[in-house]
N, C-alpha and C positions, 0 to 999 in steps of 0.2 A: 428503550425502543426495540432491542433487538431483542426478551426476553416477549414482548407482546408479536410480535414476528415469528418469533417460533412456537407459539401458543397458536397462535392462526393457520400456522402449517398444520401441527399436531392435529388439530380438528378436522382440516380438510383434509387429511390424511385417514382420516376415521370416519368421514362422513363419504369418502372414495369406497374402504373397503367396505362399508356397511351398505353400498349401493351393488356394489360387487356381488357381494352374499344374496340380498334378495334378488338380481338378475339371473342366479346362478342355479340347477335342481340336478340330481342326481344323474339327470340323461344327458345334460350337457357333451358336445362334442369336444374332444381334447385340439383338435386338429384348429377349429378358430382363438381357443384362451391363450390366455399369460401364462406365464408359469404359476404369479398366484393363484388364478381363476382355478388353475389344473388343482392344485395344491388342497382349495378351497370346495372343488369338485369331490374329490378324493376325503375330505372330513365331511362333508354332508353323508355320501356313502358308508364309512364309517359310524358314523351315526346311526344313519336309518340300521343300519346291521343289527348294532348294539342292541335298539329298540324291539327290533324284531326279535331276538332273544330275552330280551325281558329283563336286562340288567340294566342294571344302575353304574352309573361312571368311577365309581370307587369302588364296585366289585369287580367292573372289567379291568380298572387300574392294576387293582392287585393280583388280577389273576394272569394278566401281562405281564408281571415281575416289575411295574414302571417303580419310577424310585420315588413318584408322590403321584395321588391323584389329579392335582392340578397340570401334572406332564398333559395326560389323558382330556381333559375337562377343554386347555390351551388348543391342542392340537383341534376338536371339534368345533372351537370360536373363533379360532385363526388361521387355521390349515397347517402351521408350524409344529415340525416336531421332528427329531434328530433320526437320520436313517436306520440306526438300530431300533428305538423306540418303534420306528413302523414298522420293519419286520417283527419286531416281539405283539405288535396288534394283528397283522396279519395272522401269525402261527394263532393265536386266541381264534380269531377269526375262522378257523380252516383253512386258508386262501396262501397257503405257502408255494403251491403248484403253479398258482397263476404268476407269481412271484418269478418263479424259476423260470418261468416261459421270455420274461424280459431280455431285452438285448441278446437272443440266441442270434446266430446268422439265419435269415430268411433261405428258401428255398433256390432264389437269381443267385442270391452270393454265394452258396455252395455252388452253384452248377460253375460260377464263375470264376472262384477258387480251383476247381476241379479242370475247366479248359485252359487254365494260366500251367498249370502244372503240365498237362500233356504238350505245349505247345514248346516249353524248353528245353 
């Protein structure tokens, strides 16, 4: 019983994300999704990139340095893929700069940084 239970999960579990994917296109806003949605967002973009350069998923693998193509292949079916392996698509990509723009302090939290310091 409990072996057909988790076969029924498993499915609806894959018929969740597969619903997920087709709701989902590269313009997607981040501010409404999940974290998969975002994840799933982010290998659609991936993808189209790829395309637009004309490679194939086994030459972008290896030219990533991933340690198999299917690393590469995974992360565009699933959205999953380990935070090194996406900076080494990123550097392939160009996109190291936009990378580096994350988690900087905004313009309010410096200024608000900057008035905590004079005020002590």
């Amino acid at each position: 019983m409990s072996n057909e239970l988790l076969k029924k999960l498993q499915l609806s579990q894959k018929k969740t994300k597969k619903s997920i994917k087709t709701k989902l296109n590269s313009n997607s806003p981040f501010g409404t999704l999940t974290d998969d949605e975002i994840a799933m967002v982010l290998a659609i973009r991936a993808k189209e990139l790829r395309i637009v350069q004309n490679k194939k998923q086994t030459e972008f693998s290896n030219q990533a340095n991933l340690n198999s193509p299917t690393t590469y292949s995974n992360f565009e079916q699933k959205g999953t893929i380990s935070m090194i392996n996406f900076i080494k698509i990123l550097r392939v990509f160009g996109r190291l700069e936009q990378l580096e723009k994350l988690l900087l302090p905004t313009v309010k939290e410096k200024i608000e940084k900057n008035e905590k310091k004079r005020v002590r």
